[in-house]
C-alpha positions as CSV (number, residue, x, y, z in Angstrom):
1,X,0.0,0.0,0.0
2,X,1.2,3.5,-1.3
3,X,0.7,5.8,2.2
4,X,2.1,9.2,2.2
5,X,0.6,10.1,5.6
6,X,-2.2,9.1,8.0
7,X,-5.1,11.2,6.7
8,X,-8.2,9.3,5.3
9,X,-7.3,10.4,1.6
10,X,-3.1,9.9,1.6
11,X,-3.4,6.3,0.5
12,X,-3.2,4.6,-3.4
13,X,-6.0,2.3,-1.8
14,X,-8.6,5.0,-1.2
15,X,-7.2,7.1,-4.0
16,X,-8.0,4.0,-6.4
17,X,-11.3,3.5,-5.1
18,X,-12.1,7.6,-5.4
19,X,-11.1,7.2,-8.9
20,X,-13.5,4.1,-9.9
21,X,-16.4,5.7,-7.9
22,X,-16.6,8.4,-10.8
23,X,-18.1,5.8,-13.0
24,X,-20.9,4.9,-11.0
25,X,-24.0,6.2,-11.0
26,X,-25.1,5.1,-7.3
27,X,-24.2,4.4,-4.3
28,X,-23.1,0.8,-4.7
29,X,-19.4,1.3,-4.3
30,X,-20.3,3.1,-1.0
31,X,-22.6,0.7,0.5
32,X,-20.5,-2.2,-0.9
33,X,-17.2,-0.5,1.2
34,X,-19.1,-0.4,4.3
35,X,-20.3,-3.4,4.2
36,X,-17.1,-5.6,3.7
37,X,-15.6,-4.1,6.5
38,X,-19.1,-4.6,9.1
39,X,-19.3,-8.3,7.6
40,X,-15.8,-8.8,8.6
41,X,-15.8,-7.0,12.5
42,X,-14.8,-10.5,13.7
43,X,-12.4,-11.5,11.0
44,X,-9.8,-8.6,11.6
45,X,-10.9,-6.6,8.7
46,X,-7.4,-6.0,6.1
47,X,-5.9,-2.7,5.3
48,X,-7.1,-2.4,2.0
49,X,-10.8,-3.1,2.7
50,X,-10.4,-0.1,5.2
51,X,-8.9,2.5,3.5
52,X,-11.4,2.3,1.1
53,X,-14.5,2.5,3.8
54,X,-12.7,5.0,5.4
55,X,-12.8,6.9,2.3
56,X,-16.7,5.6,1.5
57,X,-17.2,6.8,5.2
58,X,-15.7,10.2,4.1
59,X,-18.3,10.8,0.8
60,X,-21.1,9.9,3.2
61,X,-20.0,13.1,6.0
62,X,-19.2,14.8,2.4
63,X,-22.6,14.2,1.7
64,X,-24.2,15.3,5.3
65,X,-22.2,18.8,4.7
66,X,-19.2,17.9,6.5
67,X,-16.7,17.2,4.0
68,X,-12.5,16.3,4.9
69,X,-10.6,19.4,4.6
70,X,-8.7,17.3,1.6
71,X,-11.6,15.8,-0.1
72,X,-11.0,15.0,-3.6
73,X,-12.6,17.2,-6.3
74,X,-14.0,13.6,-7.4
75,X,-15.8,13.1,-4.8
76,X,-17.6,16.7,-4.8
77,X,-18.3,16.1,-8.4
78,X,-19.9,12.5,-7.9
79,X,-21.6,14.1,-5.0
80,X,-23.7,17.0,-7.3
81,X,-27.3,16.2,-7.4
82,X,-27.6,13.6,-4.9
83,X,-29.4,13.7,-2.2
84,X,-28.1,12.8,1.2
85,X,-27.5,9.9,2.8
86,X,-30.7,7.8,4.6
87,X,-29.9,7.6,8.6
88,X,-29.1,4.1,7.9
89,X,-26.3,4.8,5.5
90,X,-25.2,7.1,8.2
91,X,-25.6,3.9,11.0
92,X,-22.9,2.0,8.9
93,X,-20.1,4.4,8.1
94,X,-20.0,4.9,12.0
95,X,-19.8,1.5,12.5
96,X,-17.0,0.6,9.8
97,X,-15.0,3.3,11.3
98,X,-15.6,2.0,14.8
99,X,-14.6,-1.6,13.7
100,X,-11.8,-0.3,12.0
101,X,-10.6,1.8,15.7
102,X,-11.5,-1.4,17.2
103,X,-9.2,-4.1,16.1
104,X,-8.2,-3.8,11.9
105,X,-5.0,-4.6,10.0
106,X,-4.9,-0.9,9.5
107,X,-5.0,-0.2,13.1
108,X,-2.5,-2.3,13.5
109,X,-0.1,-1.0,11.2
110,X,-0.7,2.6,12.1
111,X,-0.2,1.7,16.2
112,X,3.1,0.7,15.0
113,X,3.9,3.9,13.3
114,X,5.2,7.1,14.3
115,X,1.9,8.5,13.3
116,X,-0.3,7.0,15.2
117,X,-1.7,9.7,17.3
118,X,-2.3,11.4,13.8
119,X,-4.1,8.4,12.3
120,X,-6.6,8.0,15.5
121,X,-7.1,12.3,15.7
122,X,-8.3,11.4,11.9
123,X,-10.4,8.9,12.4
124,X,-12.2,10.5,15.6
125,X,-12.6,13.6,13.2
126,X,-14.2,11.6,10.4
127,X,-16.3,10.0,13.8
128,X,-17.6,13.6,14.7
129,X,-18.7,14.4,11.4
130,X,-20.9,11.4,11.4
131,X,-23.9,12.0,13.2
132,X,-26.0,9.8,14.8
């Protein structure tokens, strides 16, 4: 995995998956993101499965008006004319992100970093701008 720094977006894995969501026309990619990573909570969910629901987690606080400082201009442009996300939609970004602070491959590699602190401050920002 390409990582440049711990922010949700400084990753080739998320950065891929921002580039492919441009082609679709719904939310499948999103829900599908989410998803893998909630099906896998026991199964120590892999880094590449969460940098991409990380950045899936982001378009949905995009979408709910609280966009990363360094969201992609992809993501604003896949956003235009959609509506925003159901409560539900809302339910399972939180909960990706929590399984991912609660025991993840990515964790893991980040807790061994000198950028840990930075990771987790990112992820508990990307928390608060996911309301219940």
């Amino acid at each position: 995995m390409g990582t440049w720094g711990p922010r949700s977006f400084e990753n080739d894995d998320a950065m891929d998956w921002v580039a492919e969501l441009e082609s679709y026309s719904d939310d499948g990619p999103i829900i599908d993101a989410l998803n893998t990573i909630i099906d896998r909570a026991d199964d120590y969910p892999q880094p590449l499965d969460c940098s991409v629901a990380i950045a899936a987690a982001e378009v949905v606080a995009a979408q709910l008006g609280y966009p990363n400082e360094d969201c992609p201009e992809e993501i604003e442009a896949w956003m235009e004319g959609r509506p925003a996300p159901t409560a539900t939609r809302i339910a399972q970004a939180r909960q990706a992100i929590e399984v991912i602070l609660a025991e993840s491959g990515l964790k893991g590699i980040w807790q061994d970093s000198d950028e840990w602190e930075k990771w987790e401050e990112a992820m508990e920002d990307l928390l608060s701008r996911l309301p219940y």
